[in-house]
N, C-alpha and C positions, 0 to 999 in steps of 0.2 A: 377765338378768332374775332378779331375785331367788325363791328358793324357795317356790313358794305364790301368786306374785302372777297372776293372771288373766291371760290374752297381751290383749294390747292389741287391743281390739273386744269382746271375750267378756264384760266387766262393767259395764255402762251403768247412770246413772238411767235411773228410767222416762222414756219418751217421746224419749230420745237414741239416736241410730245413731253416736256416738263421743263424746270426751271431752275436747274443745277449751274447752267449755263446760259450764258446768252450766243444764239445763234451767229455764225458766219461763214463766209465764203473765202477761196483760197486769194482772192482780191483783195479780201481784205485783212488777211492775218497779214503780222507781221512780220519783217524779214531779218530775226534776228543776226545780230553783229558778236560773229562768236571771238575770241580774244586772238590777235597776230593775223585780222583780217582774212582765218578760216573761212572756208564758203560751207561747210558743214562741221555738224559736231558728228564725234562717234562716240558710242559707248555699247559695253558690251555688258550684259545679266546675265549672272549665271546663278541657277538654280540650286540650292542649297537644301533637301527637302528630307522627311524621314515618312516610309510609306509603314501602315500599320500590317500587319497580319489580317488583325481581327479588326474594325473599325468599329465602333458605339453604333447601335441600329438607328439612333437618331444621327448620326451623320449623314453631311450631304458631300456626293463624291463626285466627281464629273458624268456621266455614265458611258460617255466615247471612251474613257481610258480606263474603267474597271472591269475588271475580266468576270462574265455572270459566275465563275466557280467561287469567287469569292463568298456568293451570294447563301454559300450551302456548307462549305467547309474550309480550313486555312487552303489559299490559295498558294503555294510554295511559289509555284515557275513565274507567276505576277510578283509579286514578291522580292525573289531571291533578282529577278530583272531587274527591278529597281534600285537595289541593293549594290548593284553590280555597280551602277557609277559612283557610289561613295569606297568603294571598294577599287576600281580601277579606271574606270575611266575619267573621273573628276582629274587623275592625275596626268591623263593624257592631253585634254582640254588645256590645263593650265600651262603645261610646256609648248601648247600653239599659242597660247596668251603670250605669254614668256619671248618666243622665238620672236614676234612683233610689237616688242613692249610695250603690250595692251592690259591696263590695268583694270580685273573684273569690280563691276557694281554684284555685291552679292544678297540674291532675296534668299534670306534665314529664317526658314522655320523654328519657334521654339522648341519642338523637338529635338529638331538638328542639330540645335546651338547645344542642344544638353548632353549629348548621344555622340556629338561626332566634333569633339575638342579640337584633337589634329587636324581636322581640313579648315577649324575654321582658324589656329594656327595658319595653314598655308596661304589661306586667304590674306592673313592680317599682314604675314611678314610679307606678301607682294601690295601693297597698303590698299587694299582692296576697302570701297567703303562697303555699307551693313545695310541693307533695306531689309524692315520687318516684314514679313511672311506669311502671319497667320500662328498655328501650332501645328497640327500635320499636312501631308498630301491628300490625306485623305479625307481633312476634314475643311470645309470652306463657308467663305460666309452668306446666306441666306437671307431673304426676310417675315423667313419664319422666327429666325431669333426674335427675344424681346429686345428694346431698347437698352435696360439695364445686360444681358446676356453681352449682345453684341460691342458695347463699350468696354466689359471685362476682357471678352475676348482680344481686341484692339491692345487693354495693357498691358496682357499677360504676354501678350507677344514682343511688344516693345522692352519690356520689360528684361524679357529673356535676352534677347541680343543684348543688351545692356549692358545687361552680366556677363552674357561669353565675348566681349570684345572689349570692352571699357568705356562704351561711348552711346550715347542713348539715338537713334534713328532717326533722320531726317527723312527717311523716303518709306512711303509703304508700298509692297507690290504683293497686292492679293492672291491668295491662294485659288489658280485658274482664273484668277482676276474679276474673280467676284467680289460685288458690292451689295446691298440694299440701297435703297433713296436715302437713307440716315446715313451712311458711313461716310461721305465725303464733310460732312460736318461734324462726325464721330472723331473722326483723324483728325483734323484741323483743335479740336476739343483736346487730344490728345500730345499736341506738340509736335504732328507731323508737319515738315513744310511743304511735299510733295507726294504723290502717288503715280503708280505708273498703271494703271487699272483698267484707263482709256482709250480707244483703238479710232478715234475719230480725226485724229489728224494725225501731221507729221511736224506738226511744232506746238510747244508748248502752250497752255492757254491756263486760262484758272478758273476752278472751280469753288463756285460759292464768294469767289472775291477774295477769299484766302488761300487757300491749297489748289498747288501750282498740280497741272496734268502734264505729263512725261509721256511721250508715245509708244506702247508696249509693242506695236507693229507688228500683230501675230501672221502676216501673210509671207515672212522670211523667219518667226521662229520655229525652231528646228521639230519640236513635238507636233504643233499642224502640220507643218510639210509632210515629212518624211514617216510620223507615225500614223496622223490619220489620215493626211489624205493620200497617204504612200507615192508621195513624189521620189524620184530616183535623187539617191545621193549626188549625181554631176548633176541634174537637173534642180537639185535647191542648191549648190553652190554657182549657177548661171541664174537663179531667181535675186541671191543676194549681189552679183555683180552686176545685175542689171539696176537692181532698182537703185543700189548705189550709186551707178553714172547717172541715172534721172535726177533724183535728188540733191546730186554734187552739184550736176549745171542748174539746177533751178535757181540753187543757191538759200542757205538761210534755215535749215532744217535740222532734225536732228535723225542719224541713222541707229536705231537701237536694234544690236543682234541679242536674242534671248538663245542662251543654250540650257540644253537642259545632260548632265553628265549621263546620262544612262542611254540616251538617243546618240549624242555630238560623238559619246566617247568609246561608242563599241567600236572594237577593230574595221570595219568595211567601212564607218562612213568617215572617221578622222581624218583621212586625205582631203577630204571634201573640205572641210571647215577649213585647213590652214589653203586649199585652192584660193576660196574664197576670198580668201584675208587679203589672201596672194592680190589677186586682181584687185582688189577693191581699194587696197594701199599701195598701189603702184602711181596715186593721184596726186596731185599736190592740194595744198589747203586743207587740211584735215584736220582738226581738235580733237585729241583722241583724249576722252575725259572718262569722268564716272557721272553717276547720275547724279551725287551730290552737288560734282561741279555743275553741271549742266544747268540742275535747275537754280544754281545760286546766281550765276550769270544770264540766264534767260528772266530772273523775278527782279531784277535792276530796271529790263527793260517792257515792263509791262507795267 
């Protein structure tokens, strides 16, 4: 560190607890111009994930969504739960995609990419773009890792999509959407151009001056809702048409639905999600993109 410079924490803008960003208010973001004079963008994530059995004891796992049985022996019914939307309901999802020709942003675990060919076939032939993942659900990223750790983990991921779709990853969307203070300049180091990791607005902004922030908006993805904080199915499909009409008239945002296949796509709630879409696309001005697009048009204007 250079002579005189502040240690890293000790000099903030006002209103910052670090320096990944520069602070601001909804005053003063800007109000992006999305293409055909849209008054919002849409895009849809859907969750691509491979859950382990047995998970490495040094893994870090969410602890709201791991079941304590795992903790003592194979957890089958956690498990075989998860299992179930690569197995059935990923394919129910996609026919409500399909029915509103809405084209998924897909976050790929390398796992997934290795283990589940076919879906990400279905993904590609609806030209779904690829955001890197991590490698399991069960395993996410920390700042316990070292520095060298956490930059492997980053390729190995990127890496993987790579190789199951043909084309190397412009967006990373972390596993539970975890970071350390190193990874937004880990990715960027990497070749990512964006991340969706950030929950602090509703329009894009950038991090570090390089790597663009995409808004993962977890207070309408379907896992908070409906898993942990057990909101009723008709009650998260009136949380996503609400905030959608807020967002439309404000103008200039981006509305990002996270689904995740083993929540969206068990038989009770799949009404709910194509309600939603229902109401939500009955709007005009809508950009209905992928995240690649998103952030290729919002990094023009920044």
């Amino acid at each position: 560190m250079a002579e005189g410079t502040p240690p890293r924490g000790e000099s903030r803008e006002p209103g910052m607890d670090h320096d990944l960003y520069p602070f601001r208010t909804l005053d003063q973001a800007p109000r992006f111009v999305w293409p055909d004079g849209a008054r919002i963008a849409l895009t849809v994530t859907l969750m691509l994930d491979h859950w382990e059995v047995n998970p490495p004891e040094h893994a870090s796992r969410d602890p709201r969504i791991a079941s304590p049985l795992g903790a003592y022996f194979p957890d089958w019914l956690t498990w075989s739960q998860r299992e179930y939307g690569n197995r059935v309901g990923i394919f129910r999802v996609l026919e409500v995609l399909d029915q509103f020709d809405l084209i998924p942003s897909v976050a790929l675990g390398s796992a997934a990419a290795k283990r589940y060919p076919e879906l990400v076939d279905e993904c590609s032939r609806r030209n779904a773009c690829f955001m890197a993942h991590g490698s399991h659900a069960t395993r996410r990223i920390t700042s316990r890792m070292s520095e060298a750790e956490e930059r492997t983990f980053i390729a190995e991921s990127r890496d993987a999509v790579k190789a199951a779709t043909g084309d190397a990853p412009q967006g990373w969307c972390g596993q539970d959407f975890n970071q350390s203070t190193r990874t937004p300049a880990l990715l960027a180091e990497a070749g990512f151009v964006y991340t969706t990791d950030w929950a602090n607005d509703d329009r894009p902004f950038l991090l570090g001056g390089k790597l663009l922030a995409l808004p993962p908006q977890p207070e309408w993805n379907d896992l908070e809702c409906m898993w942990l904080r057990r909101v009723a199915p008709p009650v998260w499909a009136d949380c996503i048409a609400e905030a959608f009409a807020f967002l439309h008239d404000e103008g200039g945002a981006v509305f990002n639905l996270t689904l995740h296949p083993w929540i969206s796509g068990q038989a009770h709630r799949i009404r709910w999600l194509r309600d939603g879409l229902t109401r939500i696309l009955g709007r005009h001005g809508i950009w209905r993109s992928t995240t690649d697009e998103v952030a290729r048009v919002a990094r023009q204007q920044l």
